[in-house]
Structures are given as C-alpha cells and as structure tokens.
KOLTOR-461023 format. One record per residue: residue in three letters; x, y, z of N, C-alpha, C in turn. Coordinates in steps of 0.05 Angstrom, whole numbers, m for minus. Atoms other than C-alpha are relative to their C-alpha. Example, Ala and Ser with C-alpha at 12.3 -4.5 7.8 and 13.67 -1.06 7.14 Angstrom:
residues 2
type;nx;ny;nz;cax;cay;caz;cx;cy;cz
ALA;18;m24;0;246;m90;156;18;24;0
SER;m16;m24;m1;273;m21;143;m15;22;14
***
This chain:
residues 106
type;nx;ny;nz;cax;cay;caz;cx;cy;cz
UNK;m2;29;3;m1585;410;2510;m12;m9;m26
UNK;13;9;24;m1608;405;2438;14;m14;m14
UNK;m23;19;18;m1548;357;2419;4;m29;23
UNK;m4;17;m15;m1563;312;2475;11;m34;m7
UNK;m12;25;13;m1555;247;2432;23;9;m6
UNK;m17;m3;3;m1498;275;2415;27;m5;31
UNK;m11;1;m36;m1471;284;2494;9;m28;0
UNK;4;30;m2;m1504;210;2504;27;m19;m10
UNK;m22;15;16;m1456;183;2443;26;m4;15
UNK;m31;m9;m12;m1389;219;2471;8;m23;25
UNK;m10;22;m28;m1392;186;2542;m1;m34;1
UNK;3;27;6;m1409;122;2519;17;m16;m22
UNK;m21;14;7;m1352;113;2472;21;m14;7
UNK;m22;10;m4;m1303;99;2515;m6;m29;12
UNK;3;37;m6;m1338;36;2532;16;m23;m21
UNK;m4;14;15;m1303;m15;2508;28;m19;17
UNK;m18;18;m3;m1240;m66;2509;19;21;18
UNK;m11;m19;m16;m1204;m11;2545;m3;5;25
UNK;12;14;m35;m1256;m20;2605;8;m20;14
UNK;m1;28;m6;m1245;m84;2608;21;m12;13
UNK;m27;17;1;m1172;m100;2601;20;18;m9
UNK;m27;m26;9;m1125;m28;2588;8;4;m26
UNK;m26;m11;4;m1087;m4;2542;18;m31;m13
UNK;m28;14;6;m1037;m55;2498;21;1;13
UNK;m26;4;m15;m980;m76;2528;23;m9;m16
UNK;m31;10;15;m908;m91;2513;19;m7;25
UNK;m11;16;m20;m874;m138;2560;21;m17;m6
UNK;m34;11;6;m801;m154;2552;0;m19;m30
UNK;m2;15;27;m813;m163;2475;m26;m11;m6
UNK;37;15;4;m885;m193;2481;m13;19;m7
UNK;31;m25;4;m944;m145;2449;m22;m19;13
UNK;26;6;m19;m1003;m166;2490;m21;18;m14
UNK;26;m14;16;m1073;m140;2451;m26;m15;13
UNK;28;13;m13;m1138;m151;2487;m23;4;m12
UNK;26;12;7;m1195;m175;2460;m27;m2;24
UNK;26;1;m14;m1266;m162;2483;m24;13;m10
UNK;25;m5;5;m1343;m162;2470;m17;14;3
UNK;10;m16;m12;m1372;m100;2474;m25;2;m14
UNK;16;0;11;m1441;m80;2465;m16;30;13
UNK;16;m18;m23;m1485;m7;2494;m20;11;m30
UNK;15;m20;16;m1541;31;2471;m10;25;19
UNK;3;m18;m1;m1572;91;2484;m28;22;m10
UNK;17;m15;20;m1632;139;2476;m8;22;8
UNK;9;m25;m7;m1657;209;2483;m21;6;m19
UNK;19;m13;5;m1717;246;2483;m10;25;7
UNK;12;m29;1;m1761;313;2479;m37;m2;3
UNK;30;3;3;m1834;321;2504;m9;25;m12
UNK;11;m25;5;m1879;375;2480;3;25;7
UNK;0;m20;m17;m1867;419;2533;25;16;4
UNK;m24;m14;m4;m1789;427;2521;16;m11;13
UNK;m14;9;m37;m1767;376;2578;11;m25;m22
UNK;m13;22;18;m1712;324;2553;2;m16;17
UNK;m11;28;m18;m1683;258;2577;16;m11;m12
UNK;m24;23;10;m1641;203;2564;11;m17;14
UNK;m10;22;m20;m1601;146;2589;11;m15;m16
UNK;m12;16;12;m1567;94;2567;24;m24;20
UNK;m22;11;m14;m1520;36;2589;19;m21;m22
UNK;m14;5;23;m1470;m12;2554;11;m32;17
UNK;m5;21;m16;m1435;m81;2583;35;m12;m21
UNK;m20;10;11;m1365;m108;2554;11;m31;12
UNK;m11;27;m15;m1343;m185;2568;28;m2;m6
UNK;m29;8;5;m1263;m197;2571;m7;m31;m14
UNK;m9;32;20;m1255;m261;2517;36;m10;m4
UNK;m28;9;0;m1177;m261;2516;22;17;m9
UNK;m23;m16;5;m1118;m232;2490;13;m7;m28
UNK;m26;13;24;m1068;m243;2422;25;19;11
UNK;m29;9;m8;m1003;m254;2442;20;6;m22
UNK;m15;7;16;m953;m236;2398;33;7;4
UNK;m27;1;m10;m873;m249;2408;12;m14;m27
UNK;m9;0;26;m837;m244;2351;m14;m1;m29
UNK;15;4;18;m864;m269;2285;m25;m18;13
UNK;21;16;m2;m908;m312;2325;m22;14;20
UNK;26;m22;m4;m985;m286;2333;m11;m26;12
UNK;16;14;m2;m1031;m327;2376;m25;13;11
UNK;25;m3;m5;m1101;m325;2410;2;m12;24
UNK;8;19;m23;m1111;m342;2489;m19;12;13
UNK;30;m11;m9;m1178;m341;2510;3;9;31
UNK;m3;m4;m33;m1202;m313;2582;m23;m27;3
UNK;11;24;m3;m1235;m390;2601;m21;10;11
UNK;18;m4;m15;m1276;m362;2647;m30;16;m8
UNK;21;m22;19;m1316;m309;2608;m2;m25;m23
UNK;15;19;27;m1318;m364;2547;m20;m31;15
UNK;21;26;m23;m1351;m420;2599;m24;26;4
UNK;16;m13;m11;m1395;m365;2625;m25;4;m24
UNK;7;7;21;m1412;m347;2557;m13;m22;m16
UNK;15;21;10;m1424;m415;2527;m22;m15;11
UNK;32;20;m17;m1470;m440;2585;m24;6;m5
UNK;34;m6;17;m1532;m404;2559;0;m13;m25
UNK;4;6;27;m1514;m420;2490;m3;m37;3
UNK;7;31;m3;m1510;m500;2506;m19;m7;6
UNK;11;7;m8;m1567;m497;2544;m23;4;m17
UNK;18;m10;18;m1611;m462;2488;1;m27;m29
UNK;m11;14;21;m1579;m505;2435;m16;m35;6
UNK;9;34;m6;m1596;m579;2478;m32;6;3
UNK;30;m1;2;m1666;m547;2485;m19;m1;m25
UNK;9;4;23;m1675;m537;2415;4;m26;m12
UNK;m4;26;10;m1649;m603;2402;m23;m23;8
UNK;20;22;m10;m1692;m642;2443;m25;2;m14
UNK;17;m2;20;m1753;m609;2411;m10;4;m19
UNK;8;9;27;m1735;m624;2347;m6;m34;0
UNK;m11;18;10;m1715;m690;2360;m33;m10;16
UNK;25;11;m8;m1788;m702;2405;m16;14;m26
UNK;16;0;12;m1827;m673;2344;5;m12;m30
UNK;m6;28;19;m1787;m725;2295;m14;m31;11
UNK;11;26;m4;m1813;m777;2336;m32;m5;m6
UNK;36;4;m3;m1893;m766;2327;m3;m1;m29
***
C-alpha cells in the first residue's frame, strides 16, 4: 500500500456531475448537458511503525442542465438545489448587513 494516495485519488474521481445527473443525453434532437457542483477531498497517512490509513469523502449538488436544440444553447437551473443553496448565502449576507449597518449608526 505505498501508493495509497494514489488508490484514495482513483476512487474518488468518479465523483462528480455523473453522480449526480448521468451521462449526456440526446433526446429527439435535444443535447441535454448537466451541470453540477462538485467538491471531495481526501487524505492518507503512515505512522512510525508501518501502519497506514486514509479516508476521504466528497459531496456534488445538481444546479441544472444546458439545453441545446439546434443552434439554440440555453441554461435551466435545478430551482430546488439553487433555493437550497442560496438560503445560507442570504442569511449570511442579511447578517452581515445588519452589522454593518448597526456599527454605522454609533
């Protein structure tokens, strides 16, 4: 096992938009291309004694798809993953707002 990061890497590639949502498609003339946010890490180790480890995990969010039928290319989100998504970010965003806007007032 002396290539274990190596191992680690391999199985953890196939994470991705592929997890999520397949394989491109082609649907009576439509290309279908899925779009999604992947992210994993990974780490391995060796103690003194010879004894290894490792682990790792990874997470991918479906965001949508591009659509394309004929010359025309578009973008349709998955709503549900972009709500899910933005609710932390709004909520971080109105928190930072407020205490800027309470340490404008003093």
């Amino acid at each position: 096992m002396a290539n274990l990061p190596l191992e680690l890497g391999k199985q953890f590639a196939s994470l991705g938009v592929t997890t999520v949502y397949g394989e491109q498609q082609d649907v009576d003339g439509i290309r279908i291309v899925p779009v999604a946010l992947t992210w994993s890490g990974f780490g391995a180790g060796e103690d003194p004694s010879g004894g290894t480890g490792g682990g790792g995990g990874g997470a991918a969010v479906p965001v949508g798809a591009y659509i394309r039928k004929g010359d025309d290319l578009r973008f349709e989100p998955n709503l549900v993953s972009l709500v899910a998504v933005g609710i932390p970010f709004v909520w971080v965003a109105g928190r930072a707002l407020s205490r800027v806007i309470r340490a404008l007032k003093r």
